[in-house]
C-alpha positions as CSV (number, residue, x, y, z in Angstrom):
1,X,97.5,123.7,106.3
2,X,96.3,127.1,105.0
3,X,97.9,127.9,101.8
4,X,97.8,131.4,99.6
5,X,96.4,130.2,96.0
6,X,98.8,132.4,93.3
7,X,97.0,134.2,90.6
8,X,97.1,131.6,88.3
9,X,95.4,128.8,90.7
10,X,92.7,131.8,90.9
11,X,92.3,132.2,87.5
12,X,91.7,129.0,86.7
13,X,89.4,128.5,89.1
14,X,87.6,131.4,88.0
15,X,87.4,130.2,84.9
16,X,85.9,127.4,85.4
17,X,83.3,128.4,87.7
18,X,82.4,131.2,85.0
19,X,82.2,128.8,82.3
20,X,79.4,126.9,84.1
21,X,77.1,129.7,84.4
22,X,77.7,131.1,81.2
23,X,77.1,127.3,79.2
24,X,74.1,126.8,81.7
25,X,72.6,129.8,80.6
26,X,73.1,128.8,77.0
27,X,71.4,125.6,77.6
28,X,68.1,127.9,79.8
29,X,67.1,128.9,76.2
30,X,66.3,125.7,75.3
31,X,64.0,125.0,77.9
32,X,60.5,125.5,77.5
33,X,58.1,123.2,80.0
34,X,59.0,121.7,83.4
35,X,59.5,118.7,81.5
36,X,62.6,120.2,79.6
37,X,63.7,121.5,83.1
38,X,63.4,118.0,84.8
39,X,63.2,115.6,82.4
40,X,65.4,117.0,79.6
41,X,62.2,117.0,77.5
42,X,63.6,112.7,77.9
43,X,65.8,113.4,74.7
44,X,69.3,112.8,76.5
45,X,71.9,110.5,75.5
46,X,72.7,107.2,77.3
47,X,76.9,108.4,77.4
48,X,75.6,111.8,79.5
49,X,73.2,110.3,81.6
50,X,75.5,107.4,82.5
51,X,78.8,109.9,83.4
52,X,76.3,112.2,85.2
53,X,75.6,109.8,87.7
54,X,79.2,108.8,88.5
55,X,80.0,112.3,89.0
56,X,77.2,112.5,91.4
57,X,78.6,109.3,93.6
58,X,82.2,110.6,93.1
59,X,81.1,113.2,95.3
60,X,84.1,115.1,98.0
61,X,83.6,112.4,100.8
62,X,84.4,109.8,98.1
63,X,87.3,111.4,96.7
64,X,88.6,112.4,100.3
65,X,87.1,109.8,102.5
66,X,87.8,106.5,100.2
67,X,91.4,107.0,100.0
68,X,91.6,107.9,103.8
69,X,89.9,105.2,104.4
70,X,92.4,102.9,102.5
71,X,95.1,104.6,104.0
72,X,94.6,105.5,107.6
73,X,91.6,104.1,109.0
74,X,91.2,101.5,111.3
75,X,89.9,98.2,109.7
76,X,90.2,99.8,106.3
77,X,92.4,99.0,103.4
78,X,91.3,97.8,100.0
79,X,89.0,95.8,101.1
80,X,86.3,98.4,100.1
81,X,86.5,97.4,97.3
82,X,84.3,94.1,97.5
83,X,81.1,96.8,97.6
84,X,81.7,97.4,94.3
85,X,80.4,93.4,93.4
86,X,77.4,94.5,94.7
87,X,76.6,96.7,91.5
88,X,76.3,94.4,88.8
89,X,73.9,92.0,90.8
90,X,71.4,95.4,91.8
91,X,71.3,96.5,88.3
92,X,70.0,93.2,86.8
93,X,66.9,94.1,89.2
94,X,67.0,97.8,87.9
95,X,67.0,97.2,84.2
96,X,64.8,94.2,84.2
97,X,61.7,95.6,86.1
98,X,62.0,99.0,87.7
99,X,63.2,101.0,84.7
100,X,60.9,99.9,82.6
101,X,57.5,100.2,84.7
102,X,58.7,103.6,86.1
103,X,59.5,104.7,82.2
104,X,56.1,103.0,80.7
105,X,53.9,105.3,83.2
106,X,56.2,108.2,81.9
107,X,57.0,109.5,85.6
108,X,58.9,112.7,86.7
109,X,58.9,112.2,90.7
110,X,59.4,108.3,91.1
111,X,57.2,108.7,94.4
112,X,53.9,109.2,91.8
113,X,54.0,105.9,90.9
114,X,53.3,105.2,94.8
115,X,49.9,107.2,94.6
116,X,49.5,105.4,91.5
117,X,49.6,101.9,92.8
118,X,48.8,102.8,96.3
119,X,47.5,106.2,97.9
120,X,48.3,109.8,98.4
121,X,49.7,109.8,101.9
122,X,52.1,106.7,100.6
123,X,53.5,109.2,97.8
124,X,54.0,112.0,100.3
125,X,55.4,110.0,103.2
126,X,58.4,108.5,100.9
127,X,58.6,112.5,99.0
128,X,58.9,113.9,102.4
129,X,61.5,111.4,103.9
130,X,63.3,112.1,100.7
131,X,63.2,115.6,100.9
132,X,64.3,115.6,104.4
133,X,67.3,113.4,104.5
134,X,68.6,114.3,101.3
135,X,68.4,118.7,102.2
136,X,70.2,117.2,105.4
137,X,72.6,115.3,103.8
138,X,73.4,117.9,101.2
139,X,73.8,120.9,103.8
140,X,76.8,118.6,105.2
141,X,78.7,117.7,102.0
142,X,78.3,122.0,101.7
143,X,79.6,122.4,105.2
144,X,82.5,120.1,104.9
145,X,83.9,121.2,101.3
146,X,83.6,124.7,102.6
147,X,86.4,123.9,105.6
148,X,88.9,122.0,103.2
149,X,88.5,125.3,100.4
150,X,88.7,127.4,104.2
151,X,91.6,125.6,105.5
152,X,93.5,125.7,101.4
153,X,92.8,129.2,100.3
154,X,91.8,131.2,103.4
155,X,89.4,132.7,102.4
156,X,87.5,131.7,106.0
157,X,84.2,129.9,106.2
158,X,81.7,131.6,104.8
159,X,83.0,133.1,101.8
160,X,84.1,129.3,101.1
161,X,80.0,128.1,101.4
162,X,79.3,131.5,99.0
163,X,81.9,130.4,96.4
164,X,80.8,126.7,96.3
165,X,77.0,127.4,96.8
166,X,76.4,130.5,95.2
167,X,77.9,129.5,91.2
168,X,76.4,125.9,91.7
169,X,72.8,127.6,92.7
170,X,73.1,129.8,89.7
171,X,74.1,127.5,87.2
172,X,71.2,124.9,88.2
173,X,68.7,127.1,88.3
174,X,69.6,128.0,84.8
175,X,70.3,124.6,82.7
176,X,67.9,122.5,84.8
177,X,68.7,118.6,84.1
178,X,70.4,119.2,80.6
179,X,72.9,121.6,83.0
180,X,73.2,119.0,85.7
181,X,73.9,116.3,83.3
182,X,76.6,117.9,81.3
183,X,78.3,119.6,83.3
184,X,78.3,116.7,85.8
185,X,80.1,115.3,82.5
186,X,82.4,118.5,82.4
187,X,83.7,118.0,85.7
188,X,84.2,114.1,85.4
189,X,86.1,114.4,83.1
190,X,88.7,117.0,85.3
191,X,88.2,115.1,88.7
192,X,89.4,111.5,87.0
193,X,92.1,113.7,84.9
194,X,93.4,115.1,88.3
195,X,93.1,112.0,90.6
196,X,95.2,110.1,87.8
197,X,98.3,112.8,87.7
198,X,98.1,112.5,91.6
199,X,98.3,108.6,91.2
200,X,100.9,108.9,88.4
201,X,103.0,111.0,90.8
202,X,102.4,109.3,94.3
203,X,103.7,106.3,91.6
204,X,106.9,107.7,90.3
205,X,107.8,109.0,93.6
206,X,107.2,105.0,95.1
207,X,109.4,103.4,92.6
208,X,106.6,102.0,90.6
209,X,103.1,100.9,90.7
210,X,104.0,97.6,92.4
211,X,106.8,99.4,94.8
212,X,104.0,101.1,96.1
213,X,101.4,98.5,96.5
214,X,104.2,96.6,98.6
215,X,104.2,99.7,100.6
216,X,100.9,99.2,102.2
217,X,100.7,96.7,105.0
218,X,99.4,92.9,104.4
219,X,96.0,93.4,106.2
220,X,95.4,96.7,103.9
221,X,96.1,95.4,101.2
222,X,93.3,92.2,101.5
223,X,90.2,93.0,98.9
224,X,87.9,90.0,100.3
225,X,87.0,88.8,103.8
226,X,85.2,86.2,104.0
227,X,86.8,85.3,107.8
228,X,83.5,86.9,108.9
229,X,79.9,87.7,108.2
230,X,79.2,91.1,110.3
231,X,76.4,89.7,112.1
232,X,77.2,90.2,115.7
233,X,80.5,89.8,115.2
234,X,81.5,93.7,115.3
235,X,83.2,93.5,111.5
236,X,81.7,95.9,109.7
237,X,83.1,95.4,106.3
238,X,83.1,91.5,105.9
239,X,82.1,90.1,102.1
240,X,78.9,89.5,102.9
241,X,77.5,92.4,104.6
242,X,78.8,93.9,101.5
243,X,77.4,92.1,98.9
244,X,74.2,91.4,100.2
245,X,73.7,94.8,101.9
246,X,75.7,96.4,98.9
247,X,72.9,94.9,96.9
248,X,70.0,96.1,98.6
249,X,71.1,99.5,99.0
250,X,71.8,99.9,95.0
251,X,69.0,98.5,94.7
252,X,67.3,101.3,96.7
253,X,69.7,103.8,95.7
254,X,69.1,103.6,91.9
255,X,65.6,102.4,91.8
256,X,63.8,104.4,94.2
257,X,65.9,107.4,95.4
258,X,64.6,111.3,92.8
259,X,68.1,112.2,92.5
260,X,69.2,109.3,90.5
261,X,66.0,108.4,89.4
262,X,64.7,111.3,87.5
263,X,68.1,110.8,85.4
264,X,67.6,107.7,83.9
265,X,63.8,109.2,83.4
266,X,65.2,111.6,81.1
267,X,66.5,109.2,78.1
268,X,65.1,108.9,74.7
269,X,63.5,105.3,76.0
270,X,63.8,102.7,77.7
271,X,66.9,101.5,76.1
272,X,68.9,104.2,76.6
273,X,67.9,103.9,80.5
274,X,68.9,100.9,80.6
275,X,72.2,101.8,78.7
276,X,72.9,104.7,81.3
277,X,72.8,102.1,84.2
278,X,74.9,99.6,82.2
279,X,77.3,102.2,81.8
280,X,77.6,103.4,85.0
281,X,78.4,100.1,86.3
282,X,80.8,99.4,83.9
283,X,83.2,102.6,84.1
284,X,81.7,102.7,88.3
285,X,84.5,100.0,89.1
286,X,87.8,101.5,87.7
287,X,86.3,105.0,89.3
288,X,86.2,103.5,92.4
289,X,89.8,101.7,91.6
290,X,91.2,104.8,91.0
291,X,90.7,106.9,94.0
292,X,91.4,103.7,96.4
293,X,94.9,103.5,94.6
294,X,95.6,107.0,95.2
295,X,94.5,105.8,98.8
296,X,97.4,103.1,98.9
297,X,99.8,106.1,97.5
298,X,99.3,108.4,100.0
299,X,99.7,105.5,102.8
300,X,103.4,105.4,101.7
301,X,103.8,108.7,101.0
302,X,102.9,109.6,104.8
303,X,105.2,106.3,105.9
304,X,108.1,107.9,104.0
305,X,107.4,111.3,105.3
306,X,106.3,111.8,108.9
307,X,105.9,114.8,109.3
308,X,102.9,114.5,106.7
309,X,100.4,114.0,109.4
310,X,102.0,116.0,111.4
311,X,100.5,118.9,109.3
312,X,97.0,117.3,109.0
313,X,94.5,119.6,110.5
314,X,93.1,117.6,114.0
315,X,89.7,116.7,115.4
316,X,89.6,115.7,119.0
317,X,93.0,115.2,118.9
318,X,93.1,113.1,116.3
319,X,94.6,114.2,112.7
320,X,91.7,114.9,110.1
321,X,92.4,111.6,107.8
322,X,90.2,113.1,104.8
323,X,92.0,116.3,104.3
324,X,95.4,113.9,103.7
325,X,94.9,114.0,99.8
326,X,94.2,118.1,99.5
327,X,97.6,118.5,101.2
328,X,99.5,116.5,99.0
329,X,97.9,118.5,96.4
330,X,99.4,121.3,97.8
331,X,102.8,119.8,98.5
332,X,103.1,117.9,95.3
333,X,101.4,119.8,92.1
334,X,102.8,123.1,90.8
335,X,101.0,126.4,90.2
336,X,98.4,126.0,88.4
337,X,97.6,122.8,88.6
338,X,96.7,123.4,92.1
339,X,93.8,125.9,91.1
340,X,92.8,122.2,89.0
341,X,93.4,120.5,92.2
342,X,90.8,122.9,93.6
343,X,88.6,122.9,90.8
344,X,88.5,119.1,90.8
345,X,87.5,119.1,94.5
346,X,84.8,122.1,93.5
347,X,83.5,119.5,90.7
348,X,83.2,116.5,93.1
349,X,81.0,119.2,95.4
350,X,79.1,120.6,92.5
351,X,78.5,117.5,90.9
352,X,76.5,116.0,94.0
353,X,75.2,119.5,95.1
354,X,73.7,120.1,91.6
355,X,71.6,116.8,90.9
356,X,70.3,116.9,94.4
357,X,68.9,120.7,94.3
358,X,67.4,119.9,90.8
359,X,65.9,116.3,91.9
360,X,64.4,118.5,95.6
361,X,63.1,120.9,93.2
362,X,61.4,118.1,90.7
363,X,59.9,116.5,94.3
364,X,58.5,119.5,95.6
365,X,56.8,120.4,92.2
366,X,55.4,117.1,91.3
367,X,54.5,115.9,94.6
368,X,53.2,119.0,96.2
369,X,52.9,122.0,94.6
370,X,51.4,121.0,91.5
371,X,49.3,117.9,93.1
372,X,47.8,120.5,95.3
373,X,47.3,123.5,93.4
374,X,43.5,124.3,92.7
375,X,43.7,127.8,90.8
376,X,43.6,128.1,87.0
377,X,45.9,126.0,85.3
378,X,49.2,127.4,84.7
379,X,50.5,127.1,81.5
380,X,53.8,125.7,80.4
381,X,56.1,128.8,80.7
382,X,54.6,129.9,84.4
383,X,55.4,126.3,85.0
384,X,59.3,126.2,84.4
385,X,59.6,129.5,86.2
386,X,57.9,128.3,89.4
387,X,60.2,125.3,89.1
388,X,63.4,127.7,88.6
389,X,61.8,129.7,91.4
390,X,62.1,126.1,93.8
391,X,65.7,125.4,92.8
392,X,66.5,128.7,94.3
393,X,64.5,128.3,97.2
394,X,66.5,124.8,97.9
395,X,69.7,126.1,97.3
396,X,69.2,129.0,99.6
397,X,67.8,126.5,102.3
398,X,70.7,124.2,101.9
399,X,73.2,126.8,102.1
400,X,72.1,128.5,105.2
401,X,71.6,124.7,106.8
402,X,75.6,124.5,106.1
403,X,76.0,127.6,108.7
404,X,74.6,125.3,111.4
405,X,75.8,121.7,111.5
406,X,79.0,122.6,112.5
407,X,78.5,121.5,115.6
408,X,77.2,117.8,114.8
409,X,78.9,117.4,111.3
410,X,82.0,115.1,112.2
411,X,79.4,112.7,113.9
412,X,77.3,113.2,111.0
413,X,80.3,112.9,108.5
414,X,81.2,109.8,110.1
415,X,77.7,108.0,110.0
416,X,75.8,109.1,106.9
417,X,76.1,106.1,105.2
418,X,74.6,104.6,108.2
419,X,72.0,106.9,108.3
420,X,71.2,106.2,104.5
421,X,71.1,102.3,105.0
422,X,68.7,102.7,108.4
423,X,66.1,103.8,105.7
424,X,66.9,102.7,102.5
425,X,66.0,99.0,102.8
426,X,62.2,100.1,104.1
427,X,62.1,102.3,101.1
428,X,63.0,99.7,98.6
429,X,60.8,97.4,100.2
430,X,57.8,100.1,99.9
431,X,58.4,100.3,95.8
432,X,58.4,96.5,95.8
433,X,55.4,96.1,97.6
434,X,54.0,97.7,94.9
435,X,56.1,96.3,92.1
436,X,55.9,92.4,93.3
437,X,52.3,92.0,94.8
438,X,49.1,93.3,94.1
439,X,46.7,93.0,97.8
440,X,49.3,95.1,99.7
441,X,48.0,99.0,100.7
442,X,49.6,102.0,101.6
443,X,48.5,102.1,105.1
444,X,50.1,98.6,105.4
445,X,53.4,99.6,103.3
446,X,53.9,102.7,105.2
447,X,53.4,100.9,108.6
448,X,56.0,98.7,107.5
449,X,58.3,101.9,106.7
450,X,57.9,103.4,109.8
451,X,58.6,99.5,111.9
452,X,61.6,99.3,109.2
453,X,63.1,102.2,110.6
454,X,62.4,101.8,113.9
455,X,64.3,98.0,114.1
456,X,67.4,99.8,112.4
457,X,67.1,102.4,115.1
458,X,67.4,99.7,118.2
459,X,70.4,97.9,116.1
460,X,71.9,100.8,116.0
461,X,71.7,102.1,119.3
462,X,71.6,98.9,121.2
463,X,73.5,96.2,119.2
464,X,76.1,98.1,117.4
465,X,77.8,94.6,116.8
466,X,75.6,93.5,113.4
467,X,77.2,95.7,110.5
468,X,75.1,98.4,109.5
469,X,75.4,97.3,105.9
470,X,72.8,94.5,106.9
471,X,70.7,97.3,108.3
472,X,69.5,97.6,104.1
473,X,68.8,94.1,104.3
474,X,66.9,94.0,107.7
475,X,65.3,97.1,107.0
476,X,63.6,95.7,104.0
477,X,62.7,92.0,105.4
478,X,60.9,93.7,108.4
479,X,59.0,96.6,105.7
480,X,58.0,94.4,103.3
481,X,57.0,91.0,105.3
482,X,54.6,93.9,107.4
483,X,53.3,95.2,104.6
484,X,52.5,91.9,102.8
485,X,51.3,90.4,106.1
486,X,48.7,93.4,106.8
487,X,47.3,93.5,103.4
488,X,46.9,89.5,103.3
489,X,44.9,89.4,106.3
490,X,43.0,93.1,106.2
491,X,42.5,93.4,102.4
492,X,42.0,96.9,100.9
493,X,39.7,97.5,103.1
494,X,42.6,98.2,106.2
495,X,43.2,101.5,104.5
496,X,42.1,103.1,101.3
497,X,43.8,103.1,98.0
498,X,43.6,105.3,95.3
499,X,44.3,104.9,91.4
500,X,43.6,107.2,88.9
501,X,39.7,107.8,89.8
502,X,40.3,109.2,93.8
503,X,38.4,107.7,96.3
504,X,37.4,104.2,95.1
505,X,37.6,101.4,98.0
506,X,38.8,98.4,96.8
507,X,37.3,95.6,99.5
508,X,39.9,92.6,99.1
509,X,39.1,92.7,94.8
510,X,42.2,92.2,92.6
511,X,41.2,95.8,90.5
512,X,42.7,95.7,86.9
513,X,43.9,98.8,87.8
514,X,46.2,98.0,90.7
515,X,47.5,95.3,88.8
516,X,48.8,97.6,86.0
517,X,50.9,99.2,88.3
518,X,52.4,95.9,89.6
519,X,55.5,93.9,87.4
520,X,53.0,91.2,86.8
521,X,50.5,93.0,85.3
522,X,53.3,95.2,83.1
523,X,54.3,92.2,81.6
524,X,51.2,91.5,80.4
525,X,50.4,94.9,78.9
526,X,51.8,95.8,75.0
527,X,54.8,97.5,76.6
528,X,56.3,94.3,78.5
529,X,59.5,93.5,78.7
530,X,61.3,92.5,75.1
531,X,63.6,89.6,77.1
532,X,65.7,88.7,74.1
533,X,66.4,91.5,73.8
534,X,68.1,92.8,76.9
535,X,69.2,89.5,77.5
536,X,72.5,90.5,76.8
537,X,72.4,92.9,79.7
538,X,72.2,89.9,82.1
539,X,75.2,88.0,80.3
540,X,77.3,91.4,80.8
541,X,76.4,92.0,84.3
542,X,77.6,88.7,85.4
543,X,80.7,88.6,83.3
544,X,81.5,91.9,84.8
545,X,80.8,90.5,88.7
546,X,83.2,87.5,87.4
547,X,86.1,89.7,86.1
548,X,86.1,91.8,89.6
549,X,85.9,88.7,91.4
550,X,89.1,87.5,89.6
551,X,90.6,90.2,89.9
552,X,90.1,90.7,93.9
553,X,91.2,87.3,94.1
554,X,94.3,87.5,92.4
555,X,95.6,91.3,94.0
């Protein structure tokens, strides 16, 4: 599959890979205060916010795995696409009563708000966990973008990780958020503009958008299932594993994960935080569309050329299914638009690498470093260096991490989602221990973490039947039902909690305190919700659930 870019193809990519240092840097001399550096000084634009975080979930295995996944996978087809209803339904949740408690205590690390309501071992269990799983995660997506740029420009392994790593490390260390964001924006804009020629062509060369649809086989070409429900049955993507699960791990994923988090944390107020997650499920669906259609192309472009996966780089044996649509980039697109073709698989990279080496940086500094730190107080320009200082240090951790997963990363590749759901249910359910009762402790909530976990672990391992996309669900049932259980019949006085004055034991007393951090005591505080006002967010999100529902229906 290795194929010698021409001058051009390396000139643009050049370009663009110098064009995002040199605008981050502009944007470093607007910074002044780790709060400019993680926060954007929370003076950014709902529009930014909102594309920034599509660009981070249109990351390289979406825009490689999802259309593989349609195209050649067994048990796949469109019916991926019945995830998607999950979004509308997790936001209502998001923009009703997480955004706006986490933006009235003005938070940079979500995981303060867990010392706030609970304790400091709470905060730095869920920090840690995050910090773990997501450097993990991130030193794989490095690893397996740097063997598709490898196996396309031969430049051989590591120079690939140096290329990718080395500009994106750069150019986040200099624009902080304000760099993440817009060029996350910057690179949306190329990825969708490159994914659509490649539809518009796999199209024309078809016979037509519906030619091509017909192309794909019956059972590929079903958007709902509701012939099963994933619970022992051994279907993995039935309708409602994927709602309900879907619904949990959005929940989990936009509420309580830093990376996405500190994003929405960075808008002028609450409104536009709640704009940026409207948003994002709005344009999230025709994304999503998008790269599962060029899924359905490249189906019958492979069926009306055979020798296509023929030339597929294998994997024990088998051909490598994601790397289907960078070869038809190669085949199809002429020079120069085959450096964008590269430079739209650098942006999908980037545009998950950068938000999650910012977000590791912001977790450190918040929950550690500066919680900890006894010496004089630093002021505010010793305090955005330190932080730039951290973003290095990530990046270099990450990028020397991508050196050694080789070994594990097509089990990993396969089963990070899985990984992600055996944890994200007993995370949400921590946050909403907090959120939705007010007797619950930490040393309950993180009991209930840790039992979460450990159920998922069995199901996986031992009844591989039940979907794992009911792991979210289970996962948060078991978490939560602990945690609510132990601090019912303990009281405070299981473990000890800690609000703003360290140290104080709350016996089984329902402190005003503790109750400010919870929904119900929010709602009763000057700040509480305005529900007129955003009622118009509810009407939206259900007449966008309706309209894909149709629409599945009907295709």
């Amino acid at each position: 599959m290795t194929s010698s870019l021409s001058p051009v193809d390396w000139a643009v990519i050049a370009f663009y890979l110098v064009f995002l240092v040199g605008f981050a840097w502009w944007l470093s001399r607007q910074q002044e205060s780790r709060e400019d550096y993680y926060v954007g000084g929370r003076r950014l634009g709902a529009w930014p916010v909102a594309l920034s975080i599509m660009a981070t979930q249109c990351s390289t295995n979406s825009i490689l795995g999802a259309p593989a996944f349609v195209a050649f996978a067994a048990g796949g087809g469109l019916v991926w696409l019945q995830y998607e209803l999950a979004v509308p339904l997790a936001m209502i949740g998001l923009i009703l009563f997480f955004m706006p408690l986490f933006r009235h205590l003005r938070l940079v690390s979500v995981y303060a708000y867990l010392e706030k309501r609970f304790d400091v071992p709470t905060r730095l269990t869920l920090s840690g966990l995050f910090l773990f799983i997501r450097a993990f995660a991130t030193s794989v997506t490095v690893y397996s973008i740097a063997i598709v740029i490898d196996l396309i420009t031969g430049l051989g392994f590591f120079w690939s990780v140096i290329l990718l790593g080395a500009f994106t490390v750069v150019y986040d260390v200099l624009g902080g958020i304000r760099g993440v964001i817009y060029s996350d924006v910057i690179q949306l804009v190329i990825l969708v503009a490159v994914l659509a020629l490649l539809l518009l062509l796999l199209m024309d060369g078809s016979g037509g958008f519906t030619a091509m649809l017909d192309n794909l086989g019956d059972d590929r070409r079903r958007t709902l299932n509701f012939s099963a429900h994933g619970f022992g049955d051994g279907e993995t993507f039935a309708f409602w594993p994927m709602l309900i699960g879907g619904i949990f791990l959005y929940l989990s994923y936009y509420g309580c994960d830093q990376s996405q988090v500190q994003r929405t944390l960075s808008t002028r107020n609450i409104d536009g935080s709640n704009q940026a997650l409207f948003l994002n499920g709005l344009l999230r669906f025709p994304l999503v569309l998008l790269y599962c259609f060029v899924g359905v192309g490249i189906a019958g472009y492979a069926t009306a050329n055979p020798d296509f996966i023929d030339a597929l780089q294998t994997s024990n044996g088998m051909p490598e299914f994601n790397l289907a649509v960078p070869l038809y980039m190669i085949n199809a697109l002429p020079v120069g638009l085959v450096g964008l073709s590269m430079v739209a698989l650098f942006a999908a990279a980037m545009s998950s690498l950068d938000s999650v080496l910012n977000s590791l940086s912001a977790t450190t500094m918040e929950d550690f470093v500066r919680r900890f730190h006894s010496g004089n107080r630093w002021d505010e320009h010793q305090e955005l260096v330190i932080s730039r200082f951290i973003t290095a240090a990530w990046g270099l951790v990450t990028l020397v991490m991508a050196f050694y997963v080789g070994d594990i990363a097509t089990t990993v590749l396969e089963a990070i989602n899985q990984i992600g759901s055996m944890a994200n249910g007993s995370i949400l359910a921590v946050f909403a221990l907090g959120l939705l009762t007010t007797r619950t402790h930490g040393s309950g909530a993180i009991t209930g973490l840790l039992l979460g976990i450990a159920v998922n672990g069995y199901l996986w391992i031992f009844v591989p039947e039940i979907s794992w996309l009911w792991w979210n669900v289970i996962g948060f049932v078991v978490t939560f039902t602990t945690g609510f259980t132990l601090g019912t019949l303990y009281g405070r006085n299981f473990g000890r909690d800690y609000g703003r004055d360290y140290g104080r034991d709350y016996a089984g007393t329902l402190d005003p305190e503790i109750l400010e951090q919870s929904v119900a005591g929010y709602l009763r505080t000057e700040a509480r919700v305005n529900w007129k006002a955003r009622s118009w967010f509810l009407l939206a999100w259900f007449g966008i659930l309706l309209a894909i529902l149709v629409g599945l229906a009907h295709s």
